[in-house]
C-alpha positions as CSV (number, residue, x, y, z in Angstrom):
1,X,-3.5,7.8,7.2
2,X,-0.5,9.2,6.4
3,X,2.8,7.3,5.3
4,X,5.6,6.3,8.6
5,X,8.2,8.5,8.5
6,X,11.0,6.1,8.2
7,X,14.6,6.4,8.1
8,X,17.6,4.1,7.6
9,X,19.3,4.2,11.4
10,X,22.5,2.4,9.1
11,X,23.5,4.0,6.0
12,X,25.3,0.7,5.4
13,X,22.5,-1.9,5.3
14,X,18.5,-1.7,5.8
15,X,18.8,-3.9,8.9
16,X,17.4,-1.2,10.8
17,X,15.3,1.9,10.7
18,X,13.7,4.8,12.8
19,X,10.6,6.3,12.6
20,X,9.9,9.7,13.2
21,X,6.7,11.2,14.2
22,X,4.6,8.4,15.4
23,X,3.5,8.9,19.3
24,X,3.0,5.3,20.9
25,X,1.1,6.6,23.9
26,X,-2.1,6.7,21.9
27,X,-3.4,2.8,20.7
28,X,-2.7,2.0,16.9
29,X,-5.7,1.6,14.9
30,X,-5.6,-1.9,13.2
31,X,-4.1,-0.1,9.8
32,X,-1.6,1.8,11.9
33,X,0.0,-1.7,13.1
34,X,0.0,-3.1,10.0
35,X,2.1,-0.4,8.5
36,X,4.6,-1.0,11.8
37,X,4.4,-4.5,11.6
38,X,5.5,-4.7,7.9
39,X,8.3,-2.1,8.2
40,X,9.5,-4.6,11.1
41,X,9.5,-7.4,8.7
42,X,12.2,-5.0,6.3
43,X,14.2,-3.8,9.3
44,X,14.6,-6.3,12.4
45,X,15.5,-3.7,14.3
46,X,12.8,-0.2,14.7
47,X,13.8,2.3,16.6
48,X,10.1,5.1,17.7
49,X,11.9,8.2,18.2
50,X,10.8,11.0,21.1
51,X,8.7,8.9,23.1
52,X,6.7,9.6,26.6
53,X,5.4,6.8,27.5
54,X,3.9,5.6,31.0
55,X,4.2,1.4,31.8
56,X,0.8,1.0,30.6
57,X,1.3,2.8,27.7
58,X,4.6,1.0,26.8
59,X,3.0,-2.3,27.8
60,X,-0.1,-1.6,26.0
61,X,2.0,-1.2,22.3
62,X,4.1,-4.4,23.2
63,X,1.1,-6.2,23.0
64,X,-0.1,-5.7,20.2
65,X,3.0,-8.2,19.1
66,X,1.4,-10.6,21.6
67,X,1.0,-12.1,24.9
68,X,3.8,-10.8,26.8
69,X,6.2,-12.8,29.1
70,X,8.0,-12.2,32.7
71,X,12.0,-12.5,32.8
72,X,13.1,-15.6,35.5
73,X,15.0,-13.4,38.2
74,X,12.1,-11.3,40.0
75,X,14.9,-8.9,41.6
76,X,14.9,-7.0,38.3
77,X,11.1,-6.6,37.4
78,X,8.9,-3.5,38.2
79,X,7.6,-4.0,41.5
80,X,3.4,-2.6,40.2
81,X,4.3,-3.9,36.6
82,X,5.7,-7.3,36.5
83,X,5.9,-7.3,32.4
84,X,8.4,-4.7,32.6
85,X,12.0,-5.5,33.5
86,X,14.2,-2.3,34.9
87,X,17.4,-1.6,33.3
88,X,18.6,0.9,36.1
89,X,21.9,1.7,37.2
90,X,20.3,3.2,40.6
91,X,17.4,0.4,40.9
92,X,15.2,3.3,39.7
93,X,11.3,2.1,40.3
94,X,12.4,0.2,43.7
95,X,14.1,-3.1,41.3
96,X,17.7,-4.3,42.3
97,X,20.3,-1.6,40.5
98,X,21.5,-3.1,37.4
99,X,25.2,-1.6,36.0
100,X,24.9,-2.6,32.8
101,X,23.1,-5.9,32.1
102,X,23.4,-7.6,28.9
103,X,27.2,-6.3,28.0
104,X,27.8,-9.6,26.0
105,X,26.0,-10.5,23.5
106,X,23.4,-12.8,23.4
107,X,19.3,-13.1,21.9
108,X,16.9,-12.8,25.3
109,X,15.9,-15.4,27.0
110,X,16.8,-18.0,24.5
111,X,17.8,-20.7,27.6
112,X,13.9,-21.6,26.8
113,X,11.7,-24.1,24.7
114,X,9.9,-20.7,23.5
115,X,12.4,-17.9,23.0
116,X,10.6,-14.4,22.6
117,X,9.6,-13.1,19.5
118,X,10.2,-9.4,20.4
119,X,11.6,-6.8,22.5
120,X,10.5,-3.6,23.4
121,X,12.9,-1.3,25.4
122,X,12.2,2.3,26.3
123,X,15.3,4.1,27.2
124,X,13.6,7.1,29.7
125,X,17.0,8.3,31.2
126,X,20.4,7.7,29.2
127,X,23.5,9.1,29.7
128,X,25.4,12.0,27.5
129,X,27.7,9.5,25.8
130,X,28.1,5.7,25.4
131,X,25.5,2.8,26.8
132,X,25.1,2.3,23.5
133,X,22.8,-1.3,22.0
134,X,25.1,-3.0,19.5
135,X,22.7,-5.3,16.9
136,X,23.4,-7.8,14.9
137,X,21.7,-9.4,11.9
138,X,21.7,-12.7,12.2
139,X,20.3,-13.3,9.3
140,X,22.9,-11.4,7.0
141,X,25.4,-13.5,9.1
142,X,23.9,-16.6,7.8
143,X,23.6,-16.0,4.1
144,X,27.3,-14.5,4.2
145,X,28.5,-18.5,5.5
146,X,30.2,-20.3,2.4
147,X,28.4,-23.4,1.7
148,X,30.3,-26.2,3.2
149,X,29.5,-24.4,6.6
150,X,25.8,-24.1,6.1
151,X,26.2,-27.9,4.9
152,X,27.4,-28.4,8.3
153,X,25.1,-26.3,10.4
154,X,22.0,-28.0,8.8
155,X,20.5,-30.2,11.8
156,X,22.5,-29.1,14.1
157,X,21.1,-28.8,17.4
158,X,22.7,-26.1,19.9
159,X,22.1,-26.5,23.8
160,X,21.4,-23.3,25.9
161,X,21.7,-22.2,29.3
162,X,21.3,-19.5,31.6
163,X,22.6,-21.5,34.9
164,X,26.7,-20.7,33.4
165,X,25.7,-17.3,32.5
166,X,24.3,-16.3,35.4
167,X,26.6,-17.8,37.8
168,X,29.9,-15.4,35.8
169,X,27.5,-12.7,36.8
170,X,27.2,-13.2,40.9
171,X,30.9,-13.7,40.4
172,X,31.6,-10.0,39.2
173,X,28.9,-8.4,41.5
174,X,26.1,-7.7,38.8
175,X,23.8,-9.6,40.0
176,X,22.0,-11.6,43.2
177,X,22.8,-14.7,44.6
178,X,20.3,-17.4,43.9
179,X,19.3,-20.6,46.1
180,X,20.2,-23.6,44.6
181,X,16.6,-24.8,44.3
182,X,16.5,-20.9,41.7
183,X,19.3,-22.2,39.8
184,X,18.2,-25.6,39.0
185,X,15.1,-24.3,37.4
186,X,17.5,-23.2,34.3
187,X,17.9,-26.9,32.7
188,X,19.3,-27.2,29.3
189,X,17.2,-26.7,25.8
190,X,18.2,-27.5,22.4
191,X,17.0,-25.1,19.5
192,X,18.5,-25.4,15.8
193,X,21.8,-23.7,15.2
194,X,20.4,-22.3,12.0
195,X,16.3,-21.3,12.6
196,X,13.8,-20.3,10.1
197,X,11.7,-16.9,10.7
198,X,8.2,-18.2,10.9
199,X,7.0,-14.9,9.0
200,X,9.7,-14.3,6.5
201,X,10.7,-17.8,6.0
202,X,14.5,-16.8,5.8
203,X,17.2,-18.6,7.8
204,X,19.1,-16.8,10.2
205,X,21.9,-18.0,12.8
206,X,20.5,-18.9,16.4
207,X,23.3,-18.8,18.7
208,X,24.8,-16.4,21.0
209,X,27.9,-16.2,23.7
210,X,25.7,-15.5,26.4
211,X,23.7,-18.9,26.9
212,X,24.7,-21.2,23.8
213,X,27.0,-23.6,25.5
214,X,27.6,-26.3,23.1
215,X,26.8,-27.9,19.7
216,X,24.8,-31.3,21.3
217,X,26.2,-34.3,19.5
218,X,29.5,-32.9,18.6
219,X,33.4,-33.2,19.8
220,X,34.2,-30.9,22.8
221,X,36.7,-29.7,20.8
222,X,34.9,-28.9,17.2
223,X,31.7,-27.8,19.1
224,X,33.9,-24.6,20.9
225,X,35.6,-24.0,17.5
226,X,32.4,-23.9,15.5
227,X,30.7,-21.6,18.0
228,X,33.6,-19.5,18.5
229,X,33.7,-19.1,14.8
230,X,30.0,-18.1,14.4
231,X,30.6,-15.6,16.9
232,X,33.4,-13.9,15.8
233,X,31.6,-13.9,12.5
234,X,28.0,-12.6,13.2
235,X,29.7,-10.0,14.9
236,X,32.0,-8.3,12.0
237,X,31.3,-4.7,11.8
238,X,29.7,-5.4,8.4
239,X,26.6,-7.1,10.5
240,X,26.3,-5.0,13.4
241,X,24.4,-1.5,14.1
242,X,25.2,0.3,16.7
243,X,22.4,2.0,18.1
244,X,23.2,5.5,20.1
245,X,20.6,6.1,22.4
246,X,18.7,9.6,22.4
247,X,16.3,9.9,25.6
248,X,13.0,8.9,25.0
249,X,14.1,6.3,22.4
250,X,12.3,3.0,22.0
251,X,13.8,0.4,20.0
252,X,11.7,-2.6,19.2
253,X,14.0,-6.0,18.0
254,X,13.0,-9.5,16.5
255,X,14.5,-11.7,18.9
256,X,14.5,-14.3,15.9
257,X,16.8,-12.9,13.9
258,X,19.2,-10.8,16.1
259,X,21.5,-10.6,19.1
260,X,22.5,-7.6,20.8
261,X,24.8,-6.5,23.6
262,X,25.1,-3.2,25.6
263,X,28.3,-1.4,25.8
264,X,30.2,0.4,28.8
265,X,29.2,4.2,30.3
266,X,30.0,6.6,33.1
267,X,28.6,5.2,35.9
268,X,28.3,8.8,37.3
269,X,25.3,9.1,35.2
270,X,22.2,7.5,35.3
271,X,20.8,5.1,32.5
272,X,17.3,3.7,33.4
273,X,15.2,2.0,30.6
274,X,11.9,-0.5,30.7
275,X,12.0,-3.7,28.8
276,X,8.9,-5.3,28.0
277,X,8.8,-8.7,26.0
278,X,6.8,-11.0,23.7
279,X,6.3,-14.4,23.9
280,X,7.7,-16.4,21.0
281,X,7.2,-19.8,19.4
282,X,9.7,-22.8,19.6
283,X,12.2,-22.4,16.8
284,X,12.8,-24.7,13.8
């Protein structure tokens, strides 16, 4: 078998990588995921370049991480494969049209006990310019804290939600209404501010504008200082890659360790991708 082909996708850190001339529409052998698997470990972020892949085929590689798990809002999911949420600005697929979803940054899905592990998102139709992914390493962020801070962060608890986030997003027309009986499904769950990466072991910052909503235990006051700190700070250029997306891309992130957050386009043109996603442990 024959060495990946892999590239830094940042000549600035190894946070992330692409690899060239691996076609994910045929299985992996069990050797062939290893080799993936361990370059994911180095570089949270992979991007598979020149990709055709059907939704079996894309669902079929995403397993291979593990069981897979179904976003909350069912407006947004394929309508024959339920694993895959659509990313389409013209509700390509028959799902509700989605602008731009995710433009702030956040980890997915972390406004539950079991965050994922991993996404997997296949970008089939991008636009000429822009709709860009901007990463973060949320790890790099961590270890770059001074000591006092991560003497202060140790223990603490953050609680997230989705009902806020959701709610600013009916308001500015990207997204449906919900009944109340839909929105009080999203409660609140507490994961550690700082988590440890059950395969690396390395602590990383887990905490994000889009659904952390307070330090739990803390002053008002010092809990919104803190966080706005941390987020101003994981996202410094120095931590962030900003992936340009080529069609047929599919980038594959460690929900553990990053956040991410899509950035504006020409609406004019269309941008349709597939997200499919692992299932992930509770953090610690």
């Amino acid at each position: 078998m024959a060495p990946l082909d892999i590239s830094s996708a940042d000549t600035s850190h190894d946070f992330s990588a692409r690899i060239e001339g691996m076609d994910l529409s045929q299985p992996l052998d069990d050797g062939q995921f290893a080799e993936v698997h361990a370059a994911w470990m180095r570089h949270p972020v992979l991007v598979f370049s020149d990709q055709h892949l059907t939704p079996e085929q894309h669902l079929a590689f995403a397993e291979r991480f593990g069981p897979l798990r179904r976003h909350t809002v069912k407006e947004i999911l394929h309508p024959d494969y339920p694993d895959l949420l659509v990313l389409s600005n013209v509700g390509r697929g028959g799902a509700s049209p989605i602008n731009n979803g995710g433009a702030y940054w956040h980890s997915d899905i972390t406004y539950e006990d079991e965050p994922p592990m991993a996404s997997v998102l296949y970008g089939f139709i991008v636009p000429p310019s822009g709709g860009d992914t901007l990463y973060a390493d949320m790890t790099a962020a961590y270890e770059a804290l001074d000591e006092e801070t991560k003497r202060k962060l140790d223990g603490a608890i953050g609680v997230h939600t989705y009902r806020y986030r959701y709610e600013l997003m009916v308001e500015a027309g990207v997204r449906p209404p919900q009944p109340e009986e839909k929105m009080a499904e999203w409660k609140d769950v507490f994961h550690p501010v700082v988590r440890t990466h059950p395969e690396t072991g390395r602590k990383a910052l887990f905490v994000n504008e889009g659904f952390t909503a307070r330090i739990d235990g803390w002053p008002e006051d010092e809990s919104r200082a803190m966080l706005e700190r941390l987020f101003a700070h994981c996202t410094e250029d120095r931590f962030v890659f900003a992936h340009k997306w080529r069609t047929n891309d599919l980038v594959l992130w460690d929900n553990r360790c990053t956040m991410h957050c899509a950035t504006p386009y020409d609406l004019s043109f269309e941008r349709s991708m597939h997200r499919a996603t692992v299932h992930g442990d509770r953090p610690y």
